[in-house]
N, C-alpha and C positions, 0 to 999 in steps of 0.2 A: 186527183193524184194520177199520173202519169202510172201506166203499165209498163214493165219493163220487158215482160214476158207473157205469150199469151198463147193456150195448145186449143185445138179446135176439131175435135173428134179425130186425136192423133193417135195414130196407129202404126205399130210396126210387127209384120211377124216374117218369121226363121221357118221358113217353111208352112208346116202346119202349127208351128206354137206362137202363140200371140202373147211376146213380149209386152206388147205396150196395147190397151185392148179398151179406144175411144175414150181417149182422155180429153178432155176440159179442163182447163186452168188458166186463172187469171189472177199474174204474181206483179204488184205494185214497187216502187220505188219506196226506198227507205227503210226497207222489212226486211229481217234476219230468217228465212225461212228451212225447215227442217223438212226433209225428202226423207222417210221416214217408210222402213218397211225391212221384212226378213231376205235374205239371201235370191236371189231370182224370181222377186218383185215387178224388178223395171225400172231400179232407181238411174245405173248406169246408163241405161238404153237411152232413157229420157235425158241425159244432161250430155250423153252424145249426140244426140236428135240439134238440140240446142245450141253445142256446138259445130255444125255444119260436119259429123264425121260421120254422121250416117244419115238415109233419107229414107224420108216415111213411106211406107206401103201406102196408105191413107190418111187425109186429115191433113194439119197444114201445124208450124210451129213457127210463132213470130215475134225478134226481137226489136222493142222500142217501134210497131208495126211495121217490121220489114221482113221478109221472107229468109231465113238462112243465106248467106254471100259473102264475100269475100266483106262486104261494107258491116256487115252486123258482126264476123269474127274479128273487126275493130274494136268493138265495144264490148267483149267477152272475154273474162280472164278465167280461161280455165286450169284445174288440177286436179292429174288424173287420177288413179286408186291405185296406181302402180308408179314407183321410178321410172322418168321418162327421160334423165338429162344422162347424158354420155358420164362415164365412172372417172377417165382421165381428168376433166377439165376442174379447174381450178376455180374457187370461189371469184374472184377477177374477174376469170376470165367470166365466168355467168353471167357477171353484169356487164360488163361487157356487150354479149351476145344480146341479152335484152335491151339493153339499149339501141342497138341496131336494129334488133328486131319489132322495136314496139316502140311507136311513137310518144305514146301515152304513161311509156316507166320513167317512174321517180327514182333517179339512181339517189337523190338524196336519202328520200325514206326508207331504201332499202338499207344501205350504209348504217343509220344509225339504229336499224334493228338488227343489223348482223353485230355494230360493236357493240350493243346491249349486251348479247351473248357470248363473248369475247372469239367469237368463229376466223380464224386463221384463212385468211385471204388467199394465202397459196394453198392453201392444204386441200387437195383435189376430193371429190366424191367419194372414192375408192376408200377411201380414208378415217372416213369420217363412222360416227354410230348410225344406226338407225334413226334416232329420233332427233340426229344433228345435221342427218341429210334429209329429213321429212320438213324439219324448223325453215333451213335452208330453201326447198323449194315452195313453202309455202308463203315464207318472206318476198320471194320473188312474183308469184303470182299475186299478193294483196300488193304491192309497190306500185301495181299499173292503176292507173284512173282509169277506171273502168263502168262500164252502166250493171254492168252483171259478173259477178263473181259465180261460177259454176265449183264445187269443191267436191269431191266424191271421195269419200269417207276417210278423211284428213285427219284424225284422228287413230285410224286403224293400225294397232300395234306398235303403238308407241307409248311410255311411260305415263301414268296419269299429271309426272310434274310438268312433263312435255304436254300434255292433252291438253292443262290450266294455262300454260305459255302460247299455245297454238289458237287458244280461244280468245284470249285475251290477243293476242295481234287480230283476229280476225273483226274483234266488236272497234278494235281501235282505228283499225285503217279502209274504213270505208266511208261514204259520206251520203247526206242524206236522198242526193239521186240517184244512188246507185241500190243495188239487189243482191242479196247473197242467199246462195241457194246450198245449203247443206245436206249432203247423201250420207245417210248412215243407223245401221241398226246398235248402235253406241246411245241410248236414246237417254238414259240419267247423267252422262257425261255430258251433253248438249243443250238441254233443256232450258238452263240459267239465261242462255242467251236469246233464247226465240221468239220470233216475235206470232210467228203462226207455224203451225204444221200440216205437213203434206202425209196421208197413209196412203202407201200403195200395196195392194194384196194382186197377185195373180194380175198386174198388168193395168191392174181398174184402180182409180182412184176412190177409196173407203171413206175419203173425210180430208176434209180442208177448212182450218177452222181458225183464227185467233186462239194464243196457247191460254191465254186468262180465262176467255168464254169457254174454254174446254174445259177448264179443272174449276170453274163453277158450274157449270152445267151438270159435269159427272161427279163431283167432290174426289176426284181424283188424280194424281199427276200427271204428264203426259206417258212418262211411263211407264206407271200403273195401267191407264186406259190401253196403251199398246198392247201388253202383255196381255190384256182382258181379249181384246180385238183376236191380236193372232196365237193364241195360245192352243197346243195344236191338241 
């Protein structure tokens, strides 16, 4: 099975703090994967690493075996942990822009997840709730055919009916060559879908495991065993 994602004693530090502290990883095609850890982990460092926005002190990060470039943020759909799109613009215009900007967006697939949710095509950002402008750009980020889905904490702060709707588009619109890498300490909201989990504690990778072999192993959930892990 094809790697989609591969880290190799990657490292990133802010001075004297080490963010990200000789990571190893090697994330396959087809798998729902959980980035899994508390507050300044390293979850974000790492799935910016990935995407070409920030570069490593040490160590090397590689998509589908290609170094970070302008050719591997082809095949990267990321979204960030923050509102990134302008508040003005118009559901339209969004797709729109994506279309232009991304070779690889399905304006079909977006269309008919946005009329799913009956979302008003002019009715700009500004406008909109939280978890109908969260719906909104997560729709647009799964619509591209993409090899890696990056998603950092796509669920944070928005309604659990929104969490069930955000999760459910994410298991629907990918396919089996492509990776989706979920960031977030949300870890009983996410669990239903995974296929494996990532722990990162203080920058270090604590465990990377299939989520079945973990809860035979441990007779425990995966968020059970996390709580066990970092429980301070």
């Amino acid at each position: 099975m094809m790697e989609t994602m591969v880290c190799n004693g990657l490292c990133k530090y802010y001075g004297s703090v080490k963010a990200l502290d000789n990571v190893d990883l090697h994330l396959e095609e087809g798998r729902i994967i959980g980035l899994l850890g508390p507050n300044g982990s390293g979850k974000t460092t790492l799935i910016k690493l990935a995407s070409r926005l920030l570069v490593p002190t040490e160590g090397e990060v590689r998509i589908c075996g290609e170094l970070p470039s302008p050719e591997t943020k082809a095949m990267v759909s990321y979204l960030p942990d923050r509102n990134y799109l302008p508040d003005w613009m118009k559901t339209k215009d969004l797709l729109e822009m994506y279309q232009d900007f991304y070779g690889d967006f399905d304006a079909e697939r977006a269309q008919e997840m946005l009329n799913s949710l009956n979302i008003d095509y002019d009715m700009p950002l500004k406008k909109m709730s939280k978890g109908t402008k969260e719906k909104v750009q997560l729709i647009l980020t799964m619509s591209r055919h993409a090899k890696l889905y990056l998603l950092d904490e796509p669920i944070a702060g928005v309604d659990p009916a929104a969490r069930d709707y955000i999760l459910r588009t994410i298991i629907s619109n990918y396919d089996e060559t492509a990776t989706v890498l979920i960031s977030t300490h949300l870890i009983a909201d996410v669990e239903s879908v995974l296929d494996e989990a990532i722990f990162l504690k203080e920058g270090k990778v604590v465990l990377h495991q299939n989520v079945d072999e973990l809860r035979d192993s441990t007779g425990k959930s995966v968020d059970e065993y996390f709580r066990e892990v970092f429980k301070c």
